[in-house]
N, CA, C and O atoms as a GROMACS GRO file, in nm:
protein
  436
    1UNK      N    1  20.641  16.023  -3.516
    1UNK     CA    2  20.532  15.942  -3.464
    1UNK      C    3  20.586  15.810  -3.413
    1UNK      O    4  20.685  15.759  -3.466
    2UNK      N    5  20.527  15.756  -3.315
    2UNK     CA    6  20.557  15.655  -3.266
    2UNK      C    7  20.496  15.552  -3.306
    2UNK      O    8  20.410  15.530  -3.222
    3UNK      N    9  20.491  15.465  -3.398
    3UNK     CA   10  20.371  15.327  -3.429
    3UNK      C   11  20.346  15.251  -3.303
    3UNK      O   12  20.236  15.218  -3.259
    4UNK      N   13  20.464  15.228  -3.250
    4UNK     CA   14  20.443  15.103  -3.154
    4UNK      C   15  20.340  15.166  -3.094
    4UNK      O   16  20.234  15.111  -3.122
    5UNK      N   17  20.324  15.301  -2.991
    5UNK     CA   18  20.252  15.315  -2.929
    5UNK      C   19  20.123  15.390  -2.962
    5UNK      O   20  20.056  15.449  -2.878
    6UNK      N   21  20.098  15.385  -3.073
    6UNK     CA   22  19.969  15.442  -3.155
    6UNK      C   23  19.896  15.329  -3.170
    6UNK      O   24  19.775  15.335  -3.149
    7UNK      N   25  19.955  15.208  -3.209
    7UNK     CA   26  19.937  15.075  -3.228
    7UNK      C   27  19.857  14.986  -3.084
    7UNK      O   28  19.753  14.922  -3.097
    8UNK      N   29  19.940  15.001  -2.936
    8UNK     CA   30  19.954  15.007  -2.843
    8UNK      C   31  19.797  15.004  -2.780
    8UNK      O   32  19.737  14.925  -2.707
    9UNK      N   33  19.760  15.139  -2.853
    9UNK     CA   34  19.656  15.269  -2.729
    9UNK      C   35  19.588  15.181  -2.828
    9UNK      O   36  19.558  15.072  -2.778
   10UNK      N   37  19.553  15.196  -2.952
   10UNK     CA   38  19.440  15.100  -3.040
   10UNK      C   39  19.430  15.023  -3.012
   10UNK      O   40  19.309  15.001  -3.022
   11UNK      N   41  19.489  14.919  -2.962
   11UNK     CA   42  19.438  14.766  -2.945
   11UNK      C   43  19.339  14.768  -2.835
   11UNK      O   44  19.274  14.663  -2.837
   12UNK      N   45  19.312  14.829  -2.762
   12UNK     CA   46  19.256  14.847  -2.634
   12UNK      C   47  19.121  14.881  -2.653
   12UNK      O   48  19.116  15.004  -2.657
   13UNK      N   49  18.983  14.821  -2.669
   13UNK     CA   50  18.836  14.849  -2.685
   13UNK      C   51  18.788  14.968  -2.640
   13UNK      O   52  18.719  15.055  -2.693
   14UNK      N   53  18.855  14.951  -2.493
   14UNK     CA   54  18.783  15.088  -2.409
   14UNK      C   55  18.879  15.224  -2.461
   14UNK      O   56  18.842  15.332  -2.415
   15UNK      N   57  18.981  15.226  -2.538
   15UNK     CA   58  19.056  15.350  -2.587
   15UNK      C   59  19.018  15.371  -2.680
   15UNK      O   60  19.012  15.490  -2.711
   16UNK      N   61  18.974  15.279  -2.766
   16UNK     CA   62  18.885  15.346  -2.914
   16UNK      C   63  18.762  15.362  -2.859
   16UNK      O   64  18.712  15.467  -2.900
   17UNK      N   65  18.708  15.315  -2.800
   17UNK     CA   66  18.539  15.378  -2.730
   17UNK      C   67  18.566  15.521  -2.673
   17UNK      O   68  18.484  15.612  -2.656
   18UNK      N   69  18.658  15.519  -2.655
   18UNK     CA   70  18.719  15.704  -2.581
   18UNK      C   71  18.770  15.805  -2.671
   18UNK      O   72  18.774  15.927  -2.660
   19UNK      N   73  18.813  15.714  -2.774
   19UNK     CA   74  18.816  15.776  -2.907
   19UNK      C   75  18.712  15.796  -2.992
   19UNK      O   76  18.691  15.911  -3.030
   20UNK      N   77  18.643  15.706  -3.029
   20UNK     CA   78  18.485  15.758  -3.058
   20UNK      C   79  18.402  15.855  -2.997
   20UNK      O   80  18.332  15.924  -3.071
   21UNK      N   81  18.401  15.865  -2.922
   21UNK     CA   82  18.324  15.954  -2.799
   21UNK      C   83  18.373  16.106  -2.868
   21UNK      O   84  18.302  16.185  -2.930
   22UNK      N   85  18.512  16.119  -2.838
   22UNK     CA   86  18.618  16.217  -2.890
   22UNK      C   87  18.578  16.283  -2.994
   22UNK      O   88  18.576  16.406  -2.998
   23UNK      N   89  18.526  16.176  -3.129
   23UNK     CA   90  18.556  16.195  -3.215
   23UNK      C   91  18.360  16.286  -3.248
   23UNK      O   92  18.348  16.402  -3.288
   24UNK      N   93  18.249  16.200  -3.220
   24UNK     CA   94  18.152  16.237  -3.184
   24UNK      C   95  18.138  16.397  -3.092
   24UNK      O   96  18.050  16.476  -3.125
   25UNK      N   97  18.206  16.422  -3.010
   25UNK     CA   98  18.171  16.485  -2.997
   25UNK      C   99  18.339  16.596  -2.850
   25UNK      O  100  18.353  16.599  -2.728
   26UNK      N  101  18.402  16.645  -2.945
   26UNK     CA  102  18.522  16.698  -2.924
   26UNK      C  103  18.560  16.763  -2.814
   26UNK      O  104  18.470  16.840  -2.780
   27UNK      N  105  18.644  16.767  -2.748
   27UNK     CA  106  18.630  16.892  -2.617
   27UNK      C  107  18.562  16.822  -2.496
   27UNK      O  108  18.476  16.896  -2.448
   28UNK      N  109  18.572  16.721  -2.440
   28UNK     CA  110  18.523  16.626  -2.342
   28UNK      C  111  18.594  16.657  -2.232
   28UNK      O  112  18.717  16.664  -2.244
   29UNK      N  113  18.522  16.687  -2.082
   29UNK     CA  114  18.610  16.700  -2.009
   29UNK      C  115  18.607  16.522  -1.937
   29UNK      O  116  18.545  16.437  -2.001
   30UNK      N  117  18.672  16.484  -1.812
   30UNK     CA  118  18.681  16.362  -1.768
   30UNK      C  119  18.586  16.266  -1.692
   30UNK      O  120  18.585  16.146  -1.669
   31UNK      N  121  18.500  16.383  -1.659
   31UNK     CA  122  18.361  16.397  -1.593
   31UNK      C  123  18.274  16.303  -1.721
   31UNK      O  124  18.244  16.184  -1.715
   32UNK      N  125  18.244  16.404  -1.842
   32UNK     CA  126  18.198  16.416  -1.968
   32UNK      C  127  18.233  16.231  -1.995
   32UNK      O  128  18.148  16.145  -2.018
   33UNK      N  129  18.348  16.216  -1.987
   33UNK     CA  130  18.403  16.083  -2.098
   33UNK      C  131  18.348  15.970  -1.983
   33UNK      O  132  18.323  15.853  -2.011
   34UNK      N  133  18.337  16.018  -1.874
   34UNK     CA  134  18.302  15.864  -1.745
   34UNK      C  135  18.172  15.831  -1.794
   34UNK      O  136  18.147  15.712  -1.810
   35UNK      N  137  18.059  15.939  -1.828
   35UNK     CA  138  17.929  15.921  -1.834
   35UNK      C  139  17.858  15.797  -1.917
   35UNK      O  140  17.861  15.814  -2.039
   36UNK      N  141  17.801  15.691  -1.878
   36UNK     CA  142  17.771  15.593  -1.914
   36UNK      C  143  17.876  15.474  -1.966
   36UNK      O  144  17.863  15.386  -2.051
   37UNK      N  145  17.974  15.506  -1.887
   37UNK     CA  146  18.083  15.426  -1.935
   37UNK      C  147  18.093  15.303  -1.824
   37UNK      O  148  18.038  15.334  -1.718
   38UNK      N  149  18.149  15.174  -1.825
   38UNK     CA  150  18.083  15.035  -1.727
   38UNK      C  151  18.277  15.042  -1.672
   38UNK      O  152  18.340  14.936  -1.666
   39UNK      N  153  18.347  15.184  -1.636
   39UNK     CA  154  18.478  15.193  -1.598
   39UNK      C  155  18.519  15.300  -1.495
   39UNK      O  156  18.516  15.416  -1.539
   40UNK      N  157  18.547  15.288  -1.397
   40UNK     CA  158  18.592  15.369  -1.280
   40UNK      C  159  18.662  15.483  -1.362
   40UNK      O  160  18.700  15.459  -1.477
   41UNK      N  161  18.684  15.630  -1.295
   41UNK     CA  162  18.708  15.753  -1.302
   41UNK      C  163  18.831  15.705  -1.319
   41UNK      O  164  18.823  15.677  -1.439
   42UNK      N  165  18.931  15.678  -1.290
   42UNK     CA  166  19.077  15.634  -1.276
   42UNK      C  167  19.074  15.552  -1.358
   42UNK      O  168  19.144  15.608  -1.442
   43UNK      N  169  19.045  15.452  -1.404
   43UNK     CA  170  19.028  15.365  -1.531
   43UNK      C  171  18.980  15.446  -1.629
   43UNK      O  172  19.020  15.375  -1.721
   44UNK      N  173  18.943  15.512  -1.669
   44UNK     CA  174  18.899  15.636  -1.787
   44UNK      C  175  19.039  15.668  -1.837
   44UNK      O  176  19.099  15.651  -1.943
   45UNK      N  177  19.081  15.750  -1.654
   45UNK     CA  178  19.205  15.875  -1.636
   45UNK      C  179  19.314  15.799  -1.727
   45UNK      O  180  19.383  15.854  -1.813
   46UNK      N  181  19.318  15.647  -1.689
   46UNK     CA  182  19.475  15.612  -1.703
   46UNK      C  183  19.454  15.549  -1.895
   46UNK      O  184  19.545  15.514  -1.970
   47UNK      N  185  19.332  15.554  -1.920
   47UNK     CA  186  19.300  15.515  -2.041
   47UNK      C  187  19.367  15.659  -2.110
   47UNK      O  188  19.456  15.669  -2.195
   48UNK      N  189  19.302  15.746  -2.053
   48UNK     CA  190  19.314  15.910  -2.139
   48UNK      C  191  19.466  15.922  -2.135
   48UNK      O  192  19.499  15.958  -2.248
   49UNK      N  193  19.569  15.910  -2.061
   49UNK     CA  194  19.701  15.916  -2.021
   49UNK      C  195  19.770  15.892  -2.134
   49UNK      O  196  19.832  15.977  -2.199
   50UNK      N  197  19.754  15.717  -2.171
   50UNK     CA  198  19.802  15.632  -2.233
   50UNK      C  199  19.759  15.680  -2.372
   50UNK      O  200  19.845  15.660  -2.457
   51UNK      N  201  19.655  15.732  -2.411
   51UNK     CA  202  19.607  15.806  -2.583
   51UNK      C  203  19.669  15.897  -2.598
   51UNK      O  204  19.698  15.938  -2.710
   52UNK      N  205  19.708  15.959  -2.479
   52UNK     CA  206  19.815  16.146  -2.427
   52UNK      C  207  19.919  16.087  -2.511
   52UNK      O  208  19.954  16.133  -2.619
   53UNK      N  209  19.977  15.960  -2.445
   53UNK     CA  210  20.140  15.926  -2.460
   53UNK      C  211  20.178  15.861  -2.617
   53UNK      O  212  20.288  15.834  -2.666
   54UNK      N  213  20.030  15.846  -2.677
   54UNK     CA  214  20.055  15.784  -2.840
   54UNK      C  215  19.990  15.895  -2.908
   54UNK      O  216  19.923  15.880  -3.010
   55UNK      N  217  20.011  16.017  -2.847
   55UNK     CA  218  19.930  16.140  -2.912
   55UNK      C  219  19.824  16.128  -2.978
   55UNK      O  220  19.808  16.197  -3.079
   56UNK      N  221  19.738  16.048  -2.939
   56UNK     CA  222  19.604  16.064  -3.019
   56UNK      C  223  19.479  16.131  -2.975
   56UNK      O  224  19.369  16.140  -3.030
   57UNK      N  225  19.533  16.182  -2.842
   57UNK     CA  226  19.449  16.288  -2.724
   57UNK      C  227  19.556  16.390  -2.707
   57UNK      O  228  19.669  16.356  -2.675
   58UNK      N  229  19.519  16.534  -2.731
   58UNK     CA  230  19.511  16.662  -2.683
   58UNK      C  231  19.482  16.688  -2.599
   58UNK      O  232  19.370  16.637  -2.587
   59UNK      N  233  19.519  16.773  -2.463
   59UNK     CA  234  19.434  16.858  -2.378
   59UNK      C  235  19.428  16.980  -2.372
   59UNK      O  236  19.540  17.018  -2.404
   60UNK      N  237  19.369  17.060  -2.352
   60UNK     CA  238  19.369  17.200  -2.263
   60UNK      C  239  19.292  17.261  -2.147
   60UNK      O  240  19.170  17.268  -2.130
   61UNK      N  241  19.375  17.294  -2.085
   61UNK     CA  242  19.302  17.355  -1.961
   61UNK      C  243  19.197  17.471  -1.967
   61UNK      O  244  19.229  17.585  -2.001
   62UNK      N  245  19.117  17.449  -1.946
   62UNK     CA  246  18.983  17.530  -1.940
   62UNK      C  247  18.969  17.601  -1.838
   62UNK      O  248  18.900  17.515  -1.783
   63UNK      N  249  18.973  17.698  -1.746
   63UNK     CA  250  18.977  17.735  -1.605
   63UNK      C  251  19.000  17.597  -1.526
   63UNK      O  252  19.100  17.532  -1.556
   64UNK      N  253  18.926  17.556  -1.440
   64UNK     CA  254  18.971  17.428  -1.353
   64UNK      C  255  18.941  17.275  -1.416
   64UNK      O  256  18.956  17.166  -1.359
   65UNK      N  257  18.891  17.306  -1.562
   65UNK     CA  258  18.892  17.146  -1.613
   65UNK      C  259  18.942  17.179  -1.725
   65UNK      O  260  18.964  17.290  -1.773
   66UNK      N  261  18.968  17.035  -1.782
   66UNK     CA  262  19.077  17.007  -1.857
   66UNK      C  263  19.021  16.919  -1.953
   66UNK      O  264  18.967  16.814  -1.918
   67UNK      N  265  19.031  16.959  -2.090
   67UNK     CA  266  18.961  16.908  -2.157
   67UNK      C  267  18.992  16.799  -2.300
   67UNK      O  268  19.087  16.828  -2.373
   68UNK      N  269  18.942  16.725  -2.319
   68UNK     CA  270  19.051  16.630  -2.419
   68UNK      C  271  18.994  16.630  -2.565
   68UNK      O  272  18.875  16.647  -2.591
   69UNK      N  273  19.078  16.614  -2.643
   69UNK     CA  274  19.084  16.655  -2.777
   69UNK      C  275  19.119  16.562  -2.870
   69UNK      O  276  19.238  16.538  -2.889
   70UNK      N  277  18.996  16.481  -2.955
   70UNK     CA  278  19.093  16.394  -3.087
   70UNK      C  279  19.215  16.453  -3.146
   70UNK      O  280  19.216  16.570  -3.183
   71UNK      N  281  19.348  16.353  -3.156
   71UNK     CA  282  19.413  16.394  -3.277
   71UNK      C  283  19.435  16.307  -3.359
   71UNK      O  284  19.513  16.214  -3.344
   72UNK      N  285  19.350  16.333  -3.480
   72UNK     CA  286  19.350  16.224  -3.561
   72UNK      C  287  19.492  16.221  -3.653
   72UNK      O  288  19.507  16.123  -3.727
   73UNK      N  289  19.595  16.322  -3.650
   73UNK     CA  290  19.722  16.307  -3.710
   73UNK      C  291  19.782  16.132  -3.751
   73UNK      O  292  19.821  16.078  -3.855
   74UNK      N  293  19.763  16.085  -3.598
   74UNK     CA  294  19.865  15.968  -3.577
   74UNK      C  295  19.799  15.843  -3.674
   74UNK      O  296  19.855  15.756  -3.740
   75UNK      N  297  19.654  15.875  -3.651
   75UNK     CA  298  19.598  15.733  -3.752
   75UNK      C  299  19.584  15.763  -3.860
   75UNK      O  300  19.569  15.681  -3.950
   76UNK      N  301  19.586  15.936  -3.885
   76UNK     CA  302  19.644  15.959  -4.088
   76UNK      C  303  19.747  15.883  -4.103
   76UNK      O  304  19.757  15.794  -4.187
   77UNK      N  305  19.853  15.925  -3.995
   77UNK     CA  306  19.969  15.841  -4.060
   77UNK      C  307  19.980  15.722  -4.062
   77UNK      O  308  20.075  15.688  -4.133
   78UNK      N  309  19.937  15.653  -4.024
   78UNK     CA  310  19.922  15.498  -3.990
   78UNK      C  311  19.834  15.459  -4.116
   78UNK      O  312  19.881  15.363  -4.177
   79UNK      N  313  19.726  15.509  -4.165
   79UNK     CA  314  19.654  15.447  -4.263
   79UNK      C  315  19.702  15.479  -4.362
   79UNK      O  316  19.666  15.413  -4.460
   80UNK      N  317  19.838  15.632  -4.393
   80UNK     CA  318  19.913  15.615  -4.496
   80UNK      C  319  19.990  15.507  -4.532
   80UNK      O  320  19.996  15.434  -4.632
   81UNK      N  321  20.070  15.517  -4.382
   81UNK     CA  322  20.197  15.406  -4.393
   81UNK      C  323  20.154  15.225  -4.442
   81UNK      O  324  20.207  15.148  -4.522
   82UNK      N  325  20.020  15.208  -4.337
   82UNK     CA  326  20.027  15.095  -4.373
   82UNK      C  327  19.875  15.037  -4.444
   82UNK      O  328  19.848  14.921  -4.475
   83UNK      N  329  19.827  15.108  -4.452
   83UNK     CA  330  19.707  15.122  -4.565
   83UNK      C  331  19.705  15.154  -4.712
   83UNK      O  332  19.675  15.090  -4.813
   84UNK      N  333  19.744  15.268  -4.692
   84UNK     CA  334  19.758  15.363  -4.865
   84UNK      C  335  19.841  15.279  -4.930
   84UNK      O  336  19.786  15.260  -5.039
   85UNK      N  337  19.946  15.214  -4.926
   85UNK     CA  338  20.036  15.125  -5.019
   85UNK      C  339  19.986  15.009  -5.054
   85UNK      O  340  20.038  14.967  -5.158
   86UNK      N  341  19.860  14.898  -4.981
   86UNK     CA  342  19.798  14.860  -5.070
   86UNK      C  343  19.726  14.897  -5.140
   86UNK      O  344  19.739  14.873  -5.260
   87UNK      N  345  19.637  14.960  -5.096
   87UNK     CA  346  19.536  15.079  -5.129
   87UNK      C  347  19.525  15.126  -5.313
   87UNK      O  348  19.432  15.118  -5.393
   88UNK      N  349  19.689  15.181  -5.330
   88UNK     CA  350  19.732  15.233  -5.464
   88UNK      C  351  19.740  15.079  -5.567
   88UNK      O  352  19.693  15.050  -5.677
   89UNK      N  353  19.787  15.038  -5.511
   89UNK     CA  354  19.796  14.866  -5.578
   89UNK      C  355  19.681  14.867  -5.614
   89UNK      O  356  19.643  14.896  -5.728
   90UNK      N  357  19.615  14.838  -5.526
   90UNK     CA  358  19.460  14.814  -5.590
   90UNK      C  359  19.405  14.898  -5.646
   90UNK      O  360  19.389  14.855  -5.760
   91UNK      N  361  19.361  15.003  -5.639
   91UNK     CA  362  19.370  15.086  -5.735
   91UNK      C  363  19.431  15.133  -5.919
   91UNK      O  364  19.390  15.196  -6.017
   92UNK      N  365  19.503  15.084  -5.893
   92UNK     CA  366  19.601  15.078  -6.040
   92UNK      C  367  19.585  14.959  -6.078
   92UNK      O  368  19.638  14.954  -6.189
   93UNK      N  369  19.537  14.847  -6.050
   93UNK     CA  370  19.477  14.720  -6.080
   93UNK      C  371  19.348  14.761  -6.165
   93UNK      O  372  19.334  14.733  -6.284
   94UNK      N  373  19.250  14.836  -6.084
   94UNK     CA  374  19.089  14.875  -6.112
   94UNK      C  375  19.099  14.969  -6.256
   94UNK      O  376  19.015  14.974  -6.346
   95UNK      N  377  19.234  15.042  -6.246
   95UNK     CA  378  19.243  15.196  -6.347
   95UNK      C  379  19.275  15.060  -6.464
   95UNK      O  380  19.207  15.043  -6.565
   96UNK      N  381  19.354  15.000  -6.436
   96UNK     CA  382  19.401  14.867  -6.550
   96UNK      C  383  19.288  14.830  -6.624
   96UNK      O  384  19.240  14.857  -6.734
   97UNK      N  385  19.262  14.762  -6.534
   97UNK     CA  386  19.123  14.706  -6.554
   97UNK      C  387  19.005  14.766  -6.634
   97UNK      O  388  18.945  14.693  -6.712
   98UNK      N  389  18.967  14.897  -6.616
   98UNK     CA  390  18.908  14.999  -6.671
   98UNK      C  391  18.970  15.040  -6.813
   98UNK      O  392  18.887  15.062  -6.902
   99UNK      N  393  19.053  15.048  -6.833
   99UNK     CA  394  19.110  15.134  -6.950
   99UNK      C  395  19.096  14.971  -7.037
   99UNK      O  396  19.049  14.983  -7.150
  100UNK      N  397  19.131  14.831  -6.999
  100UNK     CA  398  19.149  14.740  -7.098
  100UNK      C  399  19.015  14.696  -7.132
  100UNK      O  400  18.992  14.609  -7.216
  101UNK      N  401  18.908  14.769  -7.051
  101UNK     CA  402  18.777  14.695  -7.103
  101UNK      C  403  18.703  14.819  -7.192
  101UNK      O  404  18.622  14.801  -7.282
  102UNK      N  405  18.751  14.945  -7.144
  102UNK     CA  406  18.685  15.050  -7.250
  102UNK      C  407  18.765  15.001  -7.392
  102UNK      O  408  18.700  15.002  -7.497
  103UNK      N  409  18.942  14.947  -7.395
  103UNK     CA  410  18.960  14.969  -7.511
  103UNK      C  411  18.899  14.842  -7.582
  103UNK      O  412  18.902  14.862  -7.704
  104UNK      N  413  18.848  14.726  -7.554
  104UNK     CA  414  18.789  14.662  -7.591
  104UNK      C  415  18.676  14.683  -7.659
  104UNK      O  416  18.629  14.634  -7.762
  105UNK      N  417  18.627  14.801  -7.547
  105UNK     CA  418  18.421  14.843  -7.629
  105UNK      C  419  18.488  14.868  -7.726
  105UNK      O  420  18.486  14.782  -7.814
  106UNK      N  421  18.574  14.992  -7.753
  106UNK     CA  422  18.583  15.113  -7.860
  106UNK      C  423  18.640  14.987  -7.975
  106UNK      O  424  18.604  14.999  -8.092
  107UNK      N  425  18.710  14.891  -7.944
  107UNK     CA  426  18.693  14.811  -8.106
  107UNK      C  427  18.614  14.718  -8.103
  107UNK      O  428  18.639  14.609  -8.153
  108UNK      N  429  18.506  14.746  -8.046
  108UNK     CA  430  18.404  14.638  -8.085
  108UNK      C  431  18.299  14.752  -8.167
  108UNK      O  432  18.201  14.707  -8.226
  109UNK      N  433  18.315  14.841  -8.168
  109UNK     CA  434  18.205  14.918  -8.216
  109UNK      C  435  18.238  14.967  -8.361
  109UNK      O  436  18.157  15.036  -8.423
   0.00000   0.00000   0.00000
């Protein structure tokens, strides 16, 4: 996986709005993703390109259209890499936390 450019395609409003869309509702052809969107057909295209090139869009050809596909792989890994490791911290803080206040009840009783 590439971060930089997973990182890259995310920063961009109108690429997570193309990703939402995606994600709502899967199998979009380019037609499909322009619809109510305030961005030229070619401004979509070169949006969809650039999600292609940080793999977070799939395509396949459908007879003469071509259709695009979430892949949510790249932001699993990303919310492993740089999420889940605080994530567990905190977590094992809360489990701490929990176990020193039950053992508290159990000798208060």
């Amino acid at each position: 996986m590439d971060a930089d450019a997973v990182f890259k395609a995310l920063a961009d409003a109108s690429r997570r709005q193309l990703l939402d869309r995606l994600f709502a509702k899967n199998g979009q052809t380019l037609s499909e993703l322009c619809v109510g969107l305030d961005m030229t057909r070619q401004a979509v295209s070169k949006h969809l390109a650039l999600l292609e090139e940080a793999n977070l869009v799939a395509t396949r050809k459908h007879g003469r259209e071509k259709l695009h596909y979430l892949n949510p792989v790249p932001i699993s890994e990303i919310a492993e890499r740089w999420i889940g490791k605080y994530e567990r911290a905190r977590l094992s803080a809360l489990s701490d936390l929990k176990k020193n206040l039950e053992g508290k009840r159990s000798r208060e009783q």
